[in-house]
N, C-alpha and C positions, 0 to 999 in steps of 0.2 A: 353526751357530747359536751367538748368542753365551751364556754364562750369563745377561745380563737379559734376552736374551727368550727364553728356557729357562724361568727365573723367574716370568715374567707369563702364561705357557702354564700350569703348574704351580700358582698360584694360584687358577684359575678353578673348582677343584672341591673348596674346603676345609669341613670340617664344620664347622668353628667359623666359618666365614662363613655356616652356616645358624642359627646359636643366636644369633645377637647383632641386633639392630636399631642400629642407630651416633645417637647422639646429640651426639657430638662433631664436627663436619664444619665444621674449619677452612677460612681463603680462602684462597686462593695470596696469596704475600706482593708486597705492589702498593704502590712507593714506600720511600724512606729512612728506617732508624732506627739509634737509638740506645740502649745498653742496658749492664749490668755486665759480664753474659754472653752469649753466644750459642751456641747449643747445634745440633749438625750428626745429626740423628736423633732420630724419634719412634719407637725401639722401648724396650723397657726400660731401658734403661742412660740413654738420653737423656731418658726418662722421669722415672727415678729421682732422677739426678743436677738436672733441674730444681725438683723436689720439695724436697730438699735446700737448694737455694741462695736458692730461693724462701722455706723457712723462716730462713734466714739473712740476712733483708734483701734479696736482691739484686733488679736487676732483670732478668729471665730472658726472653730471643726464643729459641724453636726452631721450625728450619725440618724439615721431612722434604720428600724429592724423591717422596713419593708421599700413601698415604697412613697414617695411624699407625698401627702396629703391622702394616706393609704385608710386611716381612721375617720371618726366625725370628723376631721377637718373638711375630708373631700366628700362627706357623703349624706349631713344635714338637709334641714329644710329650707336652708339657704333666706333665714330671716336673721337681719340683721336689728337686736333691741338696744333700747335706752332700758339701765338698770339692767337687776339682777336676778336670776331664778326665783331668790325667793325674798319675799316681801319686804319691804323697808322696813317696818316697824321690829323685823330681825336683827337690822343692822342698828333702828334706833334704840334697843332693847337694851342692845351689848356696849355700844361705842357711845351712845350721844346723839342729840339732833345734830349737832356743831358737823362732828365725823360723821354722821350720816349723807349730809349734805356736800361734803364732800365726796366720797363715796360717792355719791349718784352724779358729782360733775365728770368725775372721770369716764361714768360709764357715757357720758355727753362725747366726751372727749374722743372716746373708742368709734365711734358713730363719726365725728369729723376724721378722723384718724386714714378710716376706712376712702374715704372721699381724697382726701392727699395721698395717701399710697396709690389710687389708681393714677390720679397724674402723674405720679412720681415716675413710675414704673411704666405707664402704659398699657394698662389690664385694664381689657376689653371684657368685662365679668355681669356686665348685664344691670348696674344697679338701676334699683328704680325705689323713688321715697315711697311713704308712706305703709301706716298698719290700722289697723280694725280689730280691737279685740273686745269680744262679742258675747254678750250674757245670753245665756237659752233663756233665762225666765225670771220672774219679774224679783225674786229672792236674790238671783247671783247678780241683777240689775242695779237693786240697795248696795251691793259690795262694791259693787263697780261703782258706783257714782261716787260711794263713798272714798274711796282708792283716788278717784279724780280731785276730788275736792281738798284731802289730805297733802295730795301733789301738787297741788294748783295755789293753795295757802300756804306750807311749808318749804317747798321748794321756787316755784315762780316756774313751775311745768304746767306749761298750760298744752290740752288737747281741748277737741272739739267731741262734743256731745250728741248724741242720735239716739231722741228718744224710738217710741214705736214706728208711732206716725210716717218717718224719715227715714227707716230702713233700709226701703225698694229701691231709694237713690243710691245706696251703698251696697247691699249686697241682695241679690235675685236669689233668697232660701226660705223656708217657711221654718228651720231648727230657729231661727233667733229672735230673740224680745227686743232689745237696745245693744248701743255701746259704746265703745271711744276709738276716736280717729285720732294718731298721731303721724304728723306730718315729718317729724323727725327721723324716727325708722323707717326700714323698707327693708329691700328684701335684692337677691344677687346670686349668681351664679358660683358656688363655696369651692368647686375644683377649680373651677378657674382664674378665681381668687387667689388659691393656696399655691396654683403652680405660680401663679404673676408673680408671687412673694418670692418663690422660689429663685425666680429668673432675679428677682431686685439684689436677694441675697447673696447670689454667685457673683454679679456684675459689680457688689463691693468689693470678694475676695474673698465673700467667706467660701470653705472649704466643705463641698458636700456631700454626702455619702449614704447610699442606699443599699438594702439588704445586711445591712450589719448591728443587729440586735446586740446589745450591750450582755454581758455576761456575767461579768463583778466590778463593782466600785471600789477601790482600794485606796485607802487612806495613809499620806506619810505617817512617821513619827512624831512632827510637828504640829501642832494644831496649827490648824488654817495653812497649815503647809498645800504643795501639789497634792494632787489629786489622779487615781491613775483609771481610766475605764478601760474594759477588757472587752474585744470581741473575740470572733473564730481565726478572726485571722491577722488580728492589728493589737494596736492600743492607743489611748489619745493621753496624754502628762499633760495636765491643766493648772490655771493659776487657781480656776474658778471652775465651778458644772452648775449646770442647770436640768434639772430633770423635767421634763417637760413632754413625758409620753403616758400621760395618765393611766386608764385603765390597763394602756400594753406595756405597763413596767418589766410585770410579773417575776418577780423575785429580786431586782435591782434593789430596789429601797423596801424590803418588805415591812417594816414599820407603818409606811403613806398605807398599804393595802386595804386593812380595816375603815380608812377615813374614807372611803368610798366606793361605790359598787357600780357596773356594768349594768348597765339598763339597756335592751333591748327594745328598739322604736322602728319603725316600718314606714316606708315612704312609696307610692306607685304614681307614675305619669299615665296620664291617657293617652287613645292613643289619639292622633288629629283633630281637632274640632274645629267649626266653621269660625271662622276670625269675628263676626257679627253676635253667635251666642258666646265665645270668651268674655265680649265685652259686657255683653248684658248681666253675667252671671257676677261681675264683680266691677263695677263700671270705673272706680278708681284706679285698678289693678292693683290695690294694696297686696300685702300682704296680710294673711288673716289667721287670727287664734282664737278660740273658744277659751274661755274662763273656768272650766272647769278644773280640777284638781288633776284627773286624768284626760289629758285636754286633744282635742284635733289640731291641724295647723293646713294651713292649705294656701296656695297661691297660685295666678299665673305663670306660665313660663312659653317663649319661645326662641331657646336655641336655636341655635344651628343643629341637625342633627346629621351625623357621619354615620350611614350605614357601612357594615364590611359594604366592598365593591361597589359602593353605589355615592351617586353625587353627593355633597352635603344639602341639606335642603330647610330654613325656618317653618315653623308648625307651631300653630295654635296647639297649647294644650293647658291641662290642672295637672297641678302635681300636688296631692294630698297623701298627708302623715298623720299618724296616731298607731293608736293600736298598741300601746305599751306592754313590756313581757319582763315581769322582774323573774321570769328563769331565765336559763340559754338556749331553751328550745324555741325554734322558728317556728309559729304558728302554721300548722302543714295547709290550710287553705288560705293561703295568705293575701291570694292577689284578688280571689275572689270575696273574701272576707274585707279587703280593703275597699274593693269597686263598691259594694254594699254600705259602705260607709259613705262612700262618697257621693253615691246615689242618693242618700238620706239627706245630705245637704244641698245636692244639688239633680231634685228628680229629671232634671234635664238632661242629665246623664247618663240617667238607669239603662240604658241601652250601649252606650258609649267602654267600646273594651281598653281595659289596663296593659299598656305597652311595655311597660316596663314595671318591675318592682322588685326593692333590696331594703336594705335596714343596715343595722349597725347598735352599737354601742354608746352608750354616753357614760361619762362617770358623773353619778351624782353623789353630792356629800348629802349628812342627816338631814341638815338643816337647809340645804339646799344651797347657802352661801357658799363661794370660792372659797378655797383652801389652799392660799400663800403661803409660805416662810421656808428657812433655812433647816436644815437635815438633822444637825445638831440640835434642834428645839425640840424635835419629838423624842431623840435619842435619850437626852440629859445630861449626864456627867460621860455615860459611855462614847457620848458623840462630839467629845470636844473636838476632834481634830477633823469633824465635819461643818465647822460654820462656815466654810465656804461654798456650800452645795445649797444652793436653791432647787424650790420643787414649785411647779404652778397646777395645780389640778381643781378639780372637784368643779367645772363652770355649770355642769346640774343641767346641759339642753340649751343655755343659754350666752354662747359661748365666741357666737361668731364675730361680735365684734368686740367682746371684753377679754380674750385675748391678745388683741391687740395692744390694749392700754397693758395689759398684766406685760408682756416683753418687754415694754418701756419702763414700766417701773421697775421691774429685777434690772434692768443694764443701768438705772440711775445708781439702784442701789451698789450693783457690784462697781458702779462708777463715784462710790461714798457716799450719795446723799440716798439713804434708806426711808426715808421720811412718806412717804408717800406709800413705797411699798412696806411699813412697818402698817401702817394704817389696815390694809387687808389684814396681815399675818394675825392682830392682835382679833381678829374674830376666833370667837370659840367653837369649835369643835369637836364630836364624840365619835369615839367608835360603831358602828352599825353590830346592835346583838347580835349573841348566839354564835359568835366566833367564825373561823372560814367554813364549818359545815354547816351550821343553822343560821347565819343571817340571811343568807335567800329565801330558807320559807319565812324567818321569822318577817321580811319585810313582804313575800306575798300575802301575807294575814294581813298585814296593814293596810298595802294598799285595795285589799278585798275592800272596806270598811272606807274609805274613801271613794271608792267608787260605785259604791251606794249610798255614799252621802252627795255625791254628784246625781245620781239618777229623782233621790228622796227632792 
């Protein structure tokens, strides 16, 4: 089975398609246009970034090849972080403390970002601050203090600390040793996020369209000239593009392909729980992550939930994620293999049935960092009459609010000051071994070996 129809199997039982009623229900794009930009995904990023350019004058077409917020955008763990997948000391390796600290204000940025667009727009998406992320033992504890301390000296990030002792006030589990509380993240409702965006994006002008997967990119004559995208039934003549459908390019830009891969992750809602033990089991209602490499994530939630025929109704519940799969096969005990998971953390549970449960996709890069820049940079000389084609991918699982800042800086950049969005681009980057047939086993050997070094 291939990942998209792994994908579309995997989509049919998400909770957050039970809280939303869609108001936004684009046409498939039928016939020739013309436009400043054209934009290759309606999930956040592509989202975002039309938001942006649309304030900026421009004239904005985005196509999604399903429908919006059809990917991770609409179907994460609905945690919103400061920073990046993967560790700073990645970015200060490459760029600098100088750029790194930079670098980490923006992903600050993405976090207020998120707070002004709901005013903006009026998405009712459920935020709520605060995060907890949580060492199992007393080894991942050193890492974490250390990670606090590094952030706390070199940036002026400051969280709160919870040794042993202070646990029981923060989270009601026996899996955990210590950890840290940041008051800056938190956590939200990701479809309903993505459609608010949606509604903000239309109400400038930009122009929207669903069911129409991109087919060829075609480049003029001229470098930097228009730019033509192809679907089934249209085409969009651009000053500028933005490719911004990560892992569901699939064959648009197949150069990006190699810089990242499809991760399979798994998310299940319980079903009702008494509103007394939600609180107990996590008394802050943070949002929560384990530190491990191959890590859980978990939080409260209570939507609204829309049964077919039946009233809408709020409900206490968990919604817990993990379970990572670098093939494309759906773990075939999945809801049961997840409740088991979540019973480990919270034996209050163990009896408590899984209401819902789906998964999805992420694209993550090697290295874990975001993978910014223009078309013609991967190409080389073959790609000169590509330097008008931006591409945002690789957020690695951690995406929901550095998306947001990523659409601001492509629309700065296509609006001439690149400075900021060169800043991402100039991270390095590798291809993932073993080519399109052996880099999926070659990366389930790896993460075998990571996740006994989580267990060790």
């Amino acid at each position: 089975m291939s990942f998209l129809d792994a994908d579309r199997e995997l989509a049919r039982r998400s909770y957050y398609d039970a809280t939303i009623e869609r108001d936004v229900a684009p046409a498939a794009l039928d016939g020739d246009l013309e436009c400043d930009v054209a934009v290759v995904g309606g999930g956040l990023a592509g989202l975002s970034a039309a938001i942006e350019l649309a304030d900026r004058g421009h004239r904005v077409v985005l196509v999604e090849a399903r429908r919006l917020g059809w990917g991770a955008s609409g179907r994460n763990g609905g945690q919103a972080l400061a920073g990046l997948a993967c560790e700073q000391h990645t970015i200060e390796s490459q760029l600098g403390l100088d750029e790194a600290r930079r670098v980490w204000a923006m992903t600050l940025e993405a976090l207020a970002l998120i707070a002004e667009r709901c005013e903006r727009f009026q998405i009712d998406c459920g935020w709520r601050a605060g995060y907890l992320s949580l060492a199992v033992n007393e080894r991942k504890a050193r890492e974490l203090q250390a990670w606090r301390s590094h952030m706390q000296r070199h940036y002026g990030f400051d969280t709160t600390w919870i040794p042993p002792a202070q646990m029981p006030q923060w989270i009601d589990s026996p899996r955990f040793h210590s950890g840290v509380f940041d008051a800056m993240s938190g956590h939200l409702n990701p479809l309903k996020y993505t459609l608010g965006l949606a509604r903000g994006a239309a109400a400038l002008g930009v122009r929207l369209f669903e069911d129409s997967p991109v087919t060829a990119l075609d480049a003029g004559p001229m470098p930097g000239g228009p730019v033509r995208l192809r679907t089934a039934r249209g085409s969009v003549r651009a000053s500028h593009v933005l490719l911004a459908g990560n892992v569901y390019l699939q064959g648009v830009a197949p150069v990006l392909e190699p810089r990242i891969m499809p991760v399979g992750t798994y998310i299940v809602t319980s079903e009702p729980i008494d509103a007394a033990l939600a609180q107990s089991l996590i008394p802050s209602g943070a949002a929560v992550c384990d530190t491990n490499f191959v890590l859980d994530y978990f939080r409260p939630v209570s939507d609204a939930v829309r049964p077919a025929g039946g009233e809408a109704r709020s409900d206490h519940r968990m919604l817990y994620g993990g379970r990572v799969s670098y093939s494309t096969a759906t773990p075939r005990d999945l809801e049961a293999g997840m409740q088991r998971r979540m019973a480990g953390t919270f034996p209050q549970l163990a009896n408590t049935r899984v209401e819902y449960a789906w998964g999805g996709f992420v694209d993550i890069s090697m290295n874990r960092a975001p993978d910014f820049g223009r078309l013609s940079e991967r190409l080389g000389g073959a790609g000169a009459h590509l330097s008008n084609v931006y591409y945002l991918q690789g957020f690695s699982g951690h995406g929901l609010a550095l998306t947001g800042i990523a659409g601001r800086l492509v629309a700065e950049a296509i609006d001439g000051d690149a400075r900021r969005f060169d800043t991402f681009s100039r991270i390095r980057h590798r291809n993932f071994p073993g080519g399109a047939v052996l880099r999926t086993p070659a990366l389930v050997a790896g993460m075998a070996y990571y996740r006994l070094k989580d267990l060790l």
